[in-house]
N, C-alpha and C positions, 0 to 999 in steps of 0.2 A: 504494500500500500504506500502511496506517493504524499510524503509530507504537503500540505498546502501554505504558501506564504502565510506570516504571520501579520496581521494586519496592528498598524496602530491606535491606540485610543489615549483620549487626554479625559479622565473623571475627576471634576471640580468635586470637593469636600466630599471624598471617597466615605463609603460604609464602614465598619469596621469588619465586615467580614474582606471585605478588597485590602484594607492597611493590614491584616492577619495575612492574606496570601502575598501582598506584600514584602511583611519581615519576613516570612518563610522564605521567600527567594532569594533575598538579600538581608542574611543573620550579621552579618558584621556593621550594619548601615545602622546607626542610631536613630538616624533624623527620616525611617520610611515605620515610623510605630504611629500609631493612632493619638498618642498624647502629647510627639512633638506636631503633629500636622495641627491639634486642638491647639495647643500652645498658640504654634505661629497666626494662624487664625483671630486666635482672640487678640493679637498686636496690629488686627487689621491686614492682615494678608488672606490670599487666597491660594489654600494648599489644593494639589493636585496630585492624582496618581498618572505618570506617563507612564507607557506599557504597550507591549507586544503582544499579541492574543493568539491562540489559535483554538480559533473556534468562541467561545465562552471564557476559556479560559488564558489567565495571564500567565506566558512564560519566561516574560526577565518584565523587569521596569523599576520606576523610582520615584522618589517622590520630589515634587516640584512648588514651590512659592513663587507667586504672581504678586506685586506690587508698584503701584501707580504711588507717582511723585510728580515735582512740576515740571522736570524733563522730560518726562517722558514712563514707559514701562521697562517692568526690570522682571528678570524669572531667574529664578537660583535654585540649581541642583543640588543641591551639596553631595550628594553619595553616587557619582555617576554609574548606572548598571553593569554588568557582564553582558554581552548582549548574542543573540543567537544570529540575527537579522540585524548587523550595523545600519546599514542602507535604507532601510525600511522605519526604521525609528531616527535614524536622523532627519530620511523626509520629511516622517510626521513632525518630526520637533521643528521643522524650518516651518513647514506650515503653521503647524500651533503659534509660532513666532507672528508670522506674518497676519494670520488671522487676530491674534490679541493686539495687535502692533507694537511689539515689544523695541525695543532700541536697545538693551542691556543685559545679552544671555553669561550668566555667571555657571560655569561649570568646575566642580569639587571630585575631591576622590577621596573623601574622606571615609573611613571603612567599607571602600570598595572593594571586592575579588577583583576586577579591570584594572590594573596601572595604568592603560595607554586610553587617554580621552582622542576623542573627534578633533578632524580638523575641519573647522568649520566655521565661514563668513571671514571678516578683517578679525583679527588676532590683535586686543590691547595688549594683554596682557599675560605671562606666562611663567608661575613659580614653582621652582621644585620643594620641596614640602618632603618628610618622612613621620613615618608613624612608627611606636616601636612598642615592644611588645616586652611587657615587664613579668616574669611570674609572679605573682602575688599568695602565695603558699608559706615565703617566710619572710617577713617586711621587716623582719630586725636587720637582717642582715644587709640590706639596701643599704647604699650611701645616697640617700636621698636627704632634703631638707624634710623640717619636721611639717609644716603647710603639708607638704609631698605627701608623704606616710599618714596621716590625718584625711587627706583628700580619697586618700586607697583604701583608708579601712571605711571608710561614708561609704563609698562604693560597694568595698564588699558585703557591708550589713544590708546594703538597698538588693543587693543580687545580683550586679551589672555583671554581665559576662564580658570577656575579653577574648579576642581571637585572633589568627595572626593577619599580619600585614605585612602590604611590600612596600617599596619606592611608590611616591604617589607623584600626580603633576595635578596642581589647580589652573585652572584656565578661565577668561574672561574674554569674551567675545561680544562686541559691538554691532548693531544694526544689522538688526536679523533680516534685513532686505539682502545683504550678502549670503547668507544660507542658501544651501541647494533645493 
């Protein structure tokens, strides 16, 4: 049986069963949970789920903020996806661009599986950035400042999981009229 392209969708203030399928796809991604998308929401943004489908169902995607200023619109990814379909979700994401009229695409890799973001429209700007991966099993031993060690045990009593990472790159890309 012959896989079918996976088609894009952009879902303004997703369910919590879509931000559940969500973090399942992308466990390392903080900011694709249902309480950072409420969070951002209530600062007056408007969280989305972007996403690959096949069929009903989502097979990679991320979560996205939409925010209007007196510039212009701005969309910020912060956890860019793994993706199965590059080509097909970055179409969609230029359209969604150009549909919202966005001027200010912000792309992150923050607890993404993907190291290598899109290349995509004029390029302001482009930082290398690393994440690093602490075991947290014996915190005495750490030469960390004591802030540090304090910040880790809040963590570990809230239950924050930690997972690995690699080399990331943040990206910032302007006037999604240049998008493909």
């Amino acid at each position: 049986m012959e896989r079918s392209i996976p088609t894009f969708k952009a879902i303004p203030y997703p369910c919590p069963e879509d931000t559940a399928r969500l973090a399942e796809l992308e466990p390392f991604a903080p900011h694709n949970t249902e309480g950072y998308m409420s969070a951002r929401a209530q600062l007056g943004e408007t969280p989305f789920i972007l996403g690959l489908y096949q069929g009903e169902t989502m097979v990679a995607g991320c979560a996205a903020f939409l925010t209007s200023g007196r510039l212009g619109k701005r969309v910020e990814i912060p956890s860019f996806p793994a993706l199965p379909d590059a080509k097909t979700f970055i179409a969609g994401l230029g359209e969604f661009c150009r549909y919202h009229r966005v001027w200010d695409l912000v792309l992150g890799s923050f607890g993404s599986l993907e190291g290598v973001l899109p290349a995509m429209g004029r390029l302001l700007e482009k930082r290398d950035r690393f994440e690093f991966v602490i075991e947290l099993d014996n915190l005495d031993n750490l030469k960390l400042s004591s802030n540090h060690k304090r910040n880790m045990n809040r963590a570990r009593k809230a239950n924050i999981a930690f997972g690995p990472t690699m080399p990331q790159r943040s990206t910032r890309i302007s006037n999604s009229s240049a998008l493909p």
